[in-house]
C-alpha positions as CSV (number, residue, x, y, z in Angstrom):
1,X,-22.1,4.0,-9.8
2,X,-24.2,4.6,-6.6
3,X,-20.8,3.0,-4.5
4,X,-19.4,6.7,-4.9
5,X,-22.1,8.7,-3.2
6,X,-22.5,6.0,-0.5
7,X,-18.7,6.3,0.5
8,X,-19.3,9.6,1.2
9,X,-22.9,9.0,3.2
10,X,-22.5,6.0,5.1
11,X,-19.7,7.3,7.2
12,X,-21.5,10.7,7.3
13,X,-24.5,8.8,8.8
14,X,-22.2,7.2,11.5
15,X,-20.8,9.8,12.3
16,X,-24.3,10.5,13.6
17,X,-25.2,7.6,15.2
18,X,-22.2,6.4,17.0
19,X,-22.5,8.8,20.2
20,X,-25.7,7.1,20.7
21,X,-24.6,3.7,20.0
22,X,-21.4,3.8,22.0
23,X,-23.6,5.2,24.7
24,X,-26.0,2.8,24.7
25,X,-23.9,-0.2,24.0
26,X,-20.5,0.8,25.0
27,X,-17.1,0.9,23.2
28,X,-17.6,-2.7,21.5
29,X,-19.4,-0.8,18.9
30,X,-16.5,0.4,17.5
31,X,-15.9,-3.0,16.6
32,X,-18.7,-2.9,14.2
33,X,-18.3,0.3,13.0
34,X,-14.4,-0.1,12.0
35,X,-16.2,-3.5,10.1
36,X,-18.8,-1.1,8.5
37,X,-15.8,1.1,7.7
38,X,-14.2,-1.8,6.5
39,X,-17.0,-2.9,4.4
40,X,-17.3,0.4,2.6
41,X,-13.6,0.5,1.3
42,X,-14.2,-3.5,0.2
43,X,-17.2,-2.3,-2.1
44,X,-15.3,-0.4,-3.8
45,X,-13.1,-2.8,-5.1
46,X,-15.2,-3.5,-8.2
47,X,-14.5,0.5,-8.4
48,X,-10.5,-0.4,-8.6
49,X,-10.9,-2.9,-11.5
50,X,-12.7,-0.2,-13.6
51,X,-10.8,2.0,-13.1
52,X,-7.5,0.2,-13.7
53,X,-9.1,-1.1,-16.7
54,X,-9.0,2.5,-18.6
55,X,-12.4,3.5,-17.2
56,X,-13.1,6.0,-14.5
57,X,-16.1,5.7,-12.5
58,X,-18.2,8.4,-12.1
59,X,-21.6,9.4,-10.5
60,X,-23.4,12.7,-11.5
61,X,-27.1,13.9,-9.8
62,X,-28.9,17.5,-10.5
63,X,-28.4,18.9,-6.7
64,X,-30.1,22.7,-7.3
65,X,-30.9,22.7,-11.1
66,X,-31.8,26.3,-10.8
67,X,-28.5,27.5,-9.9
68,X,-26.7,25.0,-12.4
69,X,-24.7,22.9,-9.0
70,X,-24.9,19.0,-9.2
71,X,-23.3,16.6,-7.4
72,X,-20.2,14.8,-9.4
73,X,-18.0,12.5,-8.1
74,X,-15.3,10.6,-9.9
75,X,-12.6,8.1,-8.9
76,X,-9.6,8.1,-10.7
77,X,-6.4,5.8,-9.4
78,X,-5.4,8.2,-7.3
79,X,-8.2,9.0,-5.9
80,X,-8.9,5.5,-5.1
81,X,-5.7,5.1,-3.5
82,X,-6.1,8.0,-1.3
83,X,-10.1,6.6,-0.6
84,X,-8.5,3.2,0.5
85,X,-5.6,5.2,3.2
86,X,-8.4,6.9,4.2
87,X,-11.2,3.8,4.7
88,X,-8.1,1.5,5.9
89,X,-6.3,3.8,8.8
90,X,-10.2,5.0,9.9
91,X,-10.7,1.2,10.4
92,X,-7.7,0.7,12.3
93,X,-8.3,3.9,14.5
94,X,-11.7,2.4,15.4
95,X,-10.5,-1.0,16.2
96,X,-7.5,0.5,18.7
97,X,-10.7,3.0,20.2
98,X,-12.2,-0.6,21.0
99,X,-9.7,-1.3,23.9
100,X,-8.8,2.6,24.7
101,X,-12.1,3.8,25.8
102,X,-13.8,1.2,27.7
103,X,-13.9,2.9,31.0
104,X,-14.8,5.9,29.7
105,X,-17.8,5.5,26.9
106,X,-18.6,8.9,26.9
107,X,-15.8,10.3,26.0
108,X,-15.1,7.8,23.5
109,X,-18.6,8.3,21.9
110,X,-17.3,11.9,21.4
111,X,-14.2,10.8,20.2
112,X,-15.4,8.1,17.6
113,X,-18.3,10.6,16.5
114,X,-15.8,13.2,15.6
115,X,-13.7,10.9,13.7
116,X,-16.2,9.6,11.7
117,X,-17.1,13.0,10.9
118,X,-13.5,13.6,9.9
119,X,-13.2,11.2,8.0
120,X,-16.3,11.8,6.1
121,X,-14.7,14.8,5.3
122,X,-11.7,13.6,4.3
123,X,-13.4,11.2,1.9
124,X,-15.4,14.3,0.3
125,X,-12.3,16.5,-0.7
126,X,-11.1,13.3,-2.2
Protein backbone atom coordinates (compact mmCIF):
# COMPACT_ATOMS: atom_id res chain seq x y z
CA UNK A 1 0.00 0.00 0.00
CA UNK A 2 2.46 2.75 -1.17
CA UNK A 3 -0.96 5.27 -1.31
CA UNK A 4 -0.27 5.62 2.66
CA UNK A 5 3.30 6.94 2.65
CA UNK A 6 2.56 9.21 -0.37
CA UNK A 7 -0.44 10.93 1.55
CA UNK A 8 1.95 11.89 3.90
CA UNK A 9 4.91 12.97 1.21
CA UNK A 10 3.24 14.65 -1.48
CA UNK A 11 1.81 17.37 0.59
CA UNK A 12 5.14 17.50 2.57
CA UNK A 13 6.87 18.11 -0.86
CA UNK A 14 4.42 21.00 -1.62
CA UNK A 15 4.64 22.36 1.17
CA UNK A 16 8.17 22.98 -0.28
CA UNK A 17 7.63 23.98 -3.45
CA UNK A 18 4.66 26.33 -3.36
CA UNK A 19 6.57 29.58 -2.16
CA UNK A 20 8.51 29.25 -5.26
CA UNK A 21 5.72 28.43 -7.45
CA UNK A 22 3.26 31.01 -6.12
CA UNK A 23 6.23 33.37 -6.59
CA UNK A 24 6.99 32.54 -9.86
CA UNK A 25 3.54 32.07 -11.21
CA UNK A 26 1.35 33.84 -8.93
CA UNK A 27 -1.67 32.78 -6.72
CA UNK A 28 -3.36 30.65 -9.72
CA UNK A 29 -1.20 27.99 -8.51
CA UNK A 30 -3.21 27.29 -5.75
CA UNK A 31 -5.63 26.20 -8.14
CA UNK A 32 -3.45 23.28 -8.97
CA UNK A 33 -2.35 22.52 -5.84
CA UNK A 34 -5.95 22.40 -4.02
CA UNK A 35 -6.40 19.78 -7.42
CA UNK A 36 -3.22 17.92 -6.33
CA UNK A 37 -4.65 18.00 -2.91
CA UNK A 38 -7.72 16.85 -4.27
CA UNK A 39 -6.12 14.19 -6.19
CA UNK A 40 -4.41 12.72 -3.20
CA UNK A 41 -7.64 12.19 -1.05
CA UNK A 42 -9.33 10.56 -4.43
CA UNK A 43 -6.48 7.84 -4.46
CA UNK A 44 -7.31 6.77 -1.54
CA UNK A 45 -10.60 5.70 -2.30
CA UNK A 46 -9.53 2.22 -3.30
CA UNK A 47 -8.07 2.59 0.47
CA UNK A 48 -11.93 3.18 1.71
CA UNK A 49 -13.31 -0.06 0.01
CA UNK A 50 -10.62 -2.15 1.74
CA UNK A 51 -10.99 -1.06 4.50
CA UNK A 52 -14.86 -1.10 4.74
CA UNK A 53 -14.56 -4.52 3.46
CA UNK A 54 -12.99 -6.00 6.92
CA UNK A 55 -9.40 -5.24 5.79
CA UNK A 56 -7.19 -2.45 7.08
CA UNK A 57 -4.54 -1.20 4.88
CA UNK A 58 -1.31 -0.98 6.07
CA UNK A 59 2.25 0.00 4.91
CA UNK A 60 5.41 -1.01 7.03
CA UNK A 61 9.35 0.00 5.85
CA UNK A 62 12.64 -0.71 8.19
CA UNK A 63 13.47 3.27 8.86
CA UNK A 64 16.84 2.75 11.36
CA UNK A 65 17.03 -1.19 11.76
CA UNK A 66 19.61 -0.64 14.25
CA UNK A 67 17.56 1.02 16.74
CA UNK A 68 14.46 -1.25 15.96
CA UNK A 69 12.14 2.21 14.52
CA UNK A 70 10.24 1.57 11.18
CA UNK A 71 7.87 3.40 9.57
CA UNK A 72 4.01 1.98 9.99
CA UNK A 73 1.17 3.38 8.84
CA UNK A 74 -2.36 1.99 8.90
CA UNK A 75 -5.77 3.27 7.98
CA UNK A 76 -8.56 2.18 9.77
CA UNK A 77 -12.31 3.84 9.12
CA UNK A 78 -11.64 6.36 11.26
CA UNK A 79 -8.68 7.26 10.26
CA UNK A 80 -9.80 7.54 6.85
CA UNK A 81 -12.50 9.70 7.72
CA UNK A 82 -10.35 12.08 9.54
CA UNK A 83 -7.69 11.75 6.26
CA UNK A 84 -10.65 12.75 3.94
CA UNK A 85 -11.71 16.20 6.57
CA UNK A 86 -8.28 16.82 6.39
CA UNK A 87 -7.51 16.40 2.28
CA UNK A 88 -11.22 17.97 1.61
CA UNK A 89 -11.18 21.41 3.89
CA UNK A 90 -7.07 21.73 2.76
CA UNK A 91 -8.55 21.75 -0.87
CA UNK A 92 -11.15 24.18 -0.12
CA UNK A 93 -8.69 26.54 1.87
CA UNK A 94 -6.48 26.47 -1.28
CA UNK A 95 -9.20 27.22 -3.73
CA UNK A 96 -10.59 30.40 -1.52
CA UNK A 97 -6.42 31.42 -1.18
CA UNK A 98 -6.84 31.56 -5.16
CA UNK A 99 -8.99 34.77 -5.13
CA UNK A 100 -7.63 36.22 -1.54
CA UNK A 101 -4.09 36.68 -2.38
CA UNK A 102 -3.77 37.90 -5.82
CA UNK A 103 -2.37 41.24 -5.00
CA UNK A 104 -0.18 40.08 -2.65
CA UNK A 105 1.71 36.78 -3.93
CA UNK A 106 4.14 36.94 -1.44
CA UNK A 107 2.42 36.73 1.26
CA UNK A 108 0.22 34.26 0.02
CA UNK A 109 3.25 31.98 -0.98
CA UNK A 110 4.01 32.18 2.81
CA UNK A 111 0.64 31.54 3.61
CA UNK A 112 -0.10 28.44 1.32
CA UNK A 113 3.49 27.07 2.25
CA UNK A 114 2.68 27.03 5.84
CA UNK A 115 -0.58 25.34 5.30
CA UNK A 116 0.56 22.76 3.33
CA UNK A 117 2.98 22.09 5.94
CA UNK A 118 0.21 22.01 8.47
CA UNK A 119 -1.54 19.94 6.86
CA UNK A 120 1.15 17.45 6.32
CA UNK A 121 1.26 17.36 9.80
CA UNK A 122 -2.03 16.95 10.42
CA UNK A 123 -2.17 13.95 8.10
CA UNK A 124 0.99 12.31 9.96
CA UNK A 125 -0.67 12.21 13.61
CA UNK A 126 -3.57 10.64 11.76
Amino acid sequence: MLALPLSILIPTALAALAPWLIRRFGTGVCLLLALIIAGVGASLVVTWVQATAGDVPSFHAPWAPGLGIDWAFRLDGLALLFVGLILGIGAMILLYCTGYFPEKPRMGAEVVGWLLAFLAAMLGIV
